[in-house]
N, C-alpha and C positions, 0 to 999 in steps of 0.2 A: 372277564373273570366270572366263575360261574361259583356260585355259594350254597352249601347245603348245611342247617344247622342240626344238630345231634338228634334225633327223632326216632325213639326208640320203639317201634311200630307190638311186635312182638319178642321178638327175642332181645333178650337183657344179657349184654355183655361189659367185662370189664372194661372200662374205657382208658384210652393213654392219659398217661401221666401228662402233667402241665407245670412247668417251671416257673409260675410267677408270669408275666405277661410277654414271657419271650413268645417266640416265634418261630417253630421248627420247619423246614423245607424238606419239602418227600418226595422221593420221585414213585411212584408207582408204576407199572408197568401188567399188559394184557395182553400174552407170548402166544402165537400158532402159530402153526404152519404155511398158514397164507400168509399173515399181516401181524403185524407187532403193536401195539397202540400204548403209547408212555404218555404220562401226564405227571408236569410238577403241582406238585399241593402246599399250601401255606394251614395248620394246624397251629389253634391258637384258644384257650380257652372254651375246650372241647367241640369247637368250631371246625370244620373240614372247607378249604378254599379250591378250587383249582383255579389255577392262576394261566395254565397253556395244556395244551394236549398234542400233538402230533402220531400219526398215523403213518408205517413203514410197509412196503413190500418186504418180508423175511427174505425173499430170494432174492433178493437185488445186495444184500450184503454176507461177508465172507462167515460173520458166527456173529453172534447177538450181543456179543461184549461191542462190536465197532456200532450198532442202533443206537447203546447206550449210551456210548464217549460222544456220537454225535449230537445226542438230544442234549447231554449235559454242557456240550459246547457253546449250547445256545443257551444257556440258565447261570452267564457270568455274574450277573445281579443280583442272582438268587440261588445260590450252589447248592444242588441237594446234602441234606445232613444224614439221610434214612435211605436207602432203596426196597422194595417188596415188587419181586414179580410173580405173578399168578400164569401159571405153565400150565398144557393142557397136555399132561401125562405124571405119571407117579414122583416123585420125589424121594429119593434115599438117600442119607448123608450128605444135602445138602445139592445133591446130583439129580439131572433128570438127563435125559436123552431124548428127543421129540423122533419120533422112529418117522414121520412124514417126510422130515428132512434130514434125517440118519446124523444129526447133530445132539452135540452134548454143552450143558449149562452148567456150568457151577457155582457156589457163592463166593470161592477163594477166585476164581477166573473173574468176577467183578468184583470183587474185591484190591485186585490187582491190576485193575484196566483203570478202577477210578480212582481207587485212593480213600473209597468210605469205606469204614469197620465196619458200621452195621448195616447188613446186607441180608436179603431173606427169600428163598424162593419157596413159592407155595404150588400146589397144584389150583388149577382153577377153578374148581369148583369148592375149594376153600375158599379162595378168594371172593368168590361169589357168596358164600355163607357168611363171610365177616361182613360183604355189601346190605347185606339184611338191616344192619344195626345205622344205615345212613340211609334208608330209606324215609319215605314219608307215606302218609298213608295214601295219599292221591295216587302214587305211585305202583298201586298195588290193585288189581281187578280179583273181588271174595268171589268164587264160585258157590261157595259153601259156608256158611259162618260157624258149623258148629256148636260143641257145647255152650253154654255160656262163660261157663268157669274154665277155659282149656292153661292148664300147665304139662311141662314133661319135654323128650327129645324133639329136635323139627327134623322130617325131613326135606331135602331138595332134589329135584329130577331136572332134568336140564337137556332138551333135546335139540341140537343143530348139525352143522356139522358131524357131531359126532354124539353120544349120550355119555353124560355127564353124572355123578351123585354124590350128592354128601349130607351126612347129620352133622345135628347139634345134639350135643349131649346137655342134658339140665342137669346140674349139679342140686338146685334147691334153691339156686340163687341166679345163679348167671348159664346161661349158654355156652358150647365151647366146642367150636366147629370142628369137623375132623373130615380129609377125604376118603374117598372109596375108590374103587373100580368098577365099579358091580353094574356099569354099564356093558361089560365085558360076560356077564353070565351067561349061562345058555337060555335061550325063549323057551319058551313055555308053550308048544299050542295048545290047543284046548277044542277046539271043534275042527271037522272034517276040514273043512278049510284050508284051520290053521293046519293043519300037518300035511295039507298038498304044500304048502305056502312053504314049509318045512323043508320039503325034500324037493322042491325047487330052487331053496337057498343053500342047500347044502352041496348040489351040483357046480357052486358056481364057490362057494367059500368052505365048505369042508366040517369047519365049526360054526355054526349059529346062534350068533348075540343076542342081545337086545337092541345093539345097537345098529344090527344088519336089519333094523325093521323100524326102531322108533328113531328116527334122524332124516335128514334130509336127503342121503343116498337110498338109507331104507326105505322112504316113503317113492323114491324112483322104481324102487327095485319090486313093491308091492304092487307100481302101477303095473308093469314090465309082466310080471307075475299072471295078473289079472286080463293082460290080452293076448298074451304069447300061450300063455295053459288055460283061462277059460275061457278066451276067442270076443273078448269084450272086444267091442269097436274103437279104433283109433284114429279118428273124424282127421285129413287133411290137414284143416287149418291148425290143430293141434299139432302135429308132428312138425308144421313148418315153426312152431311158435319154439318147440321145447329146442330142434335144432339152433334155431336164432340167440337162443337163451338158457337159464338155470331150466333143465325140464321140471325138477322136484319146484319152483315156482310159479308154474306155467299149470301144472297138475293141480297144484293147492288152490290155487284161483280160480280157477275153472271147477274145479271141486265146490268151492265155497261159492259161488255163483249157482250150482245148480244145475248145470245148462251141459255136461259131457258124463252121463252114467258113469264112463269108467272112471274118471275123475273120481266124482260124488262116490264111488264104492271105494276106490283108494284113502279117500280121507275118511269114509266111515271106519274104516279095517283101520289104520292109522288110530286114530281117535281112541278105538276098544282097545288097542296094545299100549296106548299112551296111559289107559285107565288103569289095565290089567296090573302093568308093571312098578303104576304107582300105587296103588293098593299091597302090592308087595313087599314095596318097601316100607310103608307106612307101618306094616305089621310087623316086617323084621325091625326097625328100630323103634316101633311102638311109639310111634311117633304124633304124641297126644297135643300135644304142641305146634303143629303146625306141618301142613304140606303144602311145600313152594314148589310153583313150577317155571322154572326158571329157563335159562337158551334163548336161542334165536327165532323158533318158534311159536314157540307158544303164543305169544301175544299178536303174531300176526293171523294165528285161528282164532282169537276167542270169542268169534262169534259161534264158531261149532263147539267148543271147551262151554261155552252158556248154552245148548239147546238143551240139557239133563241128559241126553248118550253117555258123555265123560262119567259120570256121577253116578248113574244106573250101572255103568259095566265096573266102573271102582268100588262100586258097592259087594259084587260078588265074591265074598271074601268068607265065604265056609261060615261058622259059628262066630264068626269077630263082626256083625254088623252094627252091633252097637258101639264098637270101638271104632270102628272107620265112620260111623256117623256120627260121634261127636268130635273129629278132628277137623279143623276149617281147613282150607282151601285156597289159595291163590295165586294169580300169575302173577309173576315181576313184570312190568313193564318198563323198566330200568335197563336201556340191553349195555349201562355201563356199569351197572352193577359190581362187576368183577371189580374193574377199574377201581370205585371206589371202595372196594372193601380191602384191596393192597394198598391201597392210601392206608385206609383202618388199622391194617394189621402192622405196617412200617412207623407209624405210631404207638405202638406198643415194644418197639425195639429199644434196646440202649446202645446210647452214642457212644 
């Protein structure tokens, strides 16, 4: 059983109600395309429990209502009272559609697989924004501390699989997380580079994201870039390694080692659009309050996210330098984060 007590790091949020010393059961759940990841929670005196976790191939079953009936099948002792899943795409009425696996979720579709009322599907990087509020501070690597006095919206960037984003709005009191898309915007280049870099991804995808550059296909795609159009070397043993394995892993190591140029230039280009893009959003939500950088990533660079690169090119922000230098900085090192911020949030449901 693994225990995490309420540790409100930065952001202040309203926390679940508590009924006297009862004891509510949550399931929570952390939805893709690949893998499914559900955990029951025991919430109790603003205490968060997890009590089991289990981990699904998505493809191995027919729709994500049979993950659920089956995790719950095993929680006879402790029947969820809440459910909250954290989905990694938009949410409408209650609806998402995961277009990786051309499936659709609903809350009345679990609602009628299990038999619980209260039922909540969130996008995941909401989920990830409520996970803020059950962190600890250990938990957290400051690239920047910022003002001293920092209050206001937070934002969150989130790059893995895919790019991810979401504010908190500050009310004056409490935080109150909202998702985005805006992982989906068009990129920006900005130097000669970036715009070969441009009209080499556009040959291949048509429209150009953000997320076609800051994620882990895009950081493939920027190596690919860098030896197919500028003729960088592609050392053997490397080619045998990325065939063998994840290449966007094989690249970043070898990057972060030092030891393969094109690597080492893939992660510095990587790194400047990781800065760029969070600098942008930081300004479009004015986000005085706090920059998380959140995903699969991040925490496995930060030793390149600590050399000042990240923080020199996020600094590049026109006339706003004084506002992007007193907003702090940090990586989640939490990569369950999500997870427990749909615990968070299905504590705040009524039964």
């Amino acid at each position: 059983m693994q225990t995490l007590k309420k540790q409100h790091y930065l952001p202040q949020f309203i926390t679940p109600t508590q009924s006297g010393e009862t004891k509510t059961y949550l399931l929570a759940g952390d939805l893709g395309g690949t893998k499914t990841n559900l955990a029951l929670f025991s919430s109790q005196d603003g205490e968060l429990d997890m009590i089991r976790e289990q981990k699904y191939a998505s493809r191995d079953y027919a729709n994500f209502s049979e993950i659920i009936q089956h995790f719950i099948s095993e929680c006879r002792d402790t029947p969820p009272q809440r459910i909250c899943i954290g989905v990694a795409g938009p949410v409408v009425k209650g609806k998402v559609e995961l277009t990786n696996l051309s499936r659709e979720l609903s809350e009345d579709e679990i609602r009628q697989s299990t038999g619980i009322s209260a039922v909540a599907l969130i996008n995941d990087l909401e989920a990830t924004a409520y996970g803020l509020a059950t962190l600890a501070q250990e938990q957290l690597t400051t690239l920047h501390r910022g003002a001293a006095e920092h209050t206001g919206n937070i934002a969150i960037i989130a790059p893995g699989t895919g790019l991810g984003m979401a504010g908190l709005y500050w009310d004056g009191t409490y935080h109150h997380p909202f998702p985005t898309e805006g992982g989906h915007t068009d990129f920006a280049p900005r130097t000669d580079l970036d715009i070969l870099l441009l009209r080499y991804l556009q040959e291949k995808y048509d429209v150009v994201s953000w997320e076609r550059v800051i994620s882990g296909p895009g950081l493939y795609d920027i190596y690919q870039f860098l030896r197919d159009i500028k003729g960088m070397d592609e050392p053997v043993e490397l080619r045998a390694a990325m065939n063998a394995g994840d290449p966007s892993a094989e690249i970043s190591k070898a990057g972060i080692a030092g030891r393969i140029p094109v690597c080492v230039k893939t992660m510095e280009l990587f790194v400047r659009y990781l800065a760029r893009e969070s600098c942008n959003l930081v300004l479009k939500m004015k986000a005085t309050g706090g920059l998380f950088l959140g995903g699969g990533i991040p925490p496995k660079i930060a030793v390149l996210l600590e050399t000042g690169e990240f923080y020199h090119h996020y600094m590049q922000g026109d006339r706003m330098a004084e506002l992007l230098a007193s907003v702090p900085i940090h990586i989640v090192n939490n990569d369950k984060s999500a997870l427990w911020g749909a615990a968070f949030y299905a504590g705040l449901l009524k039964d």
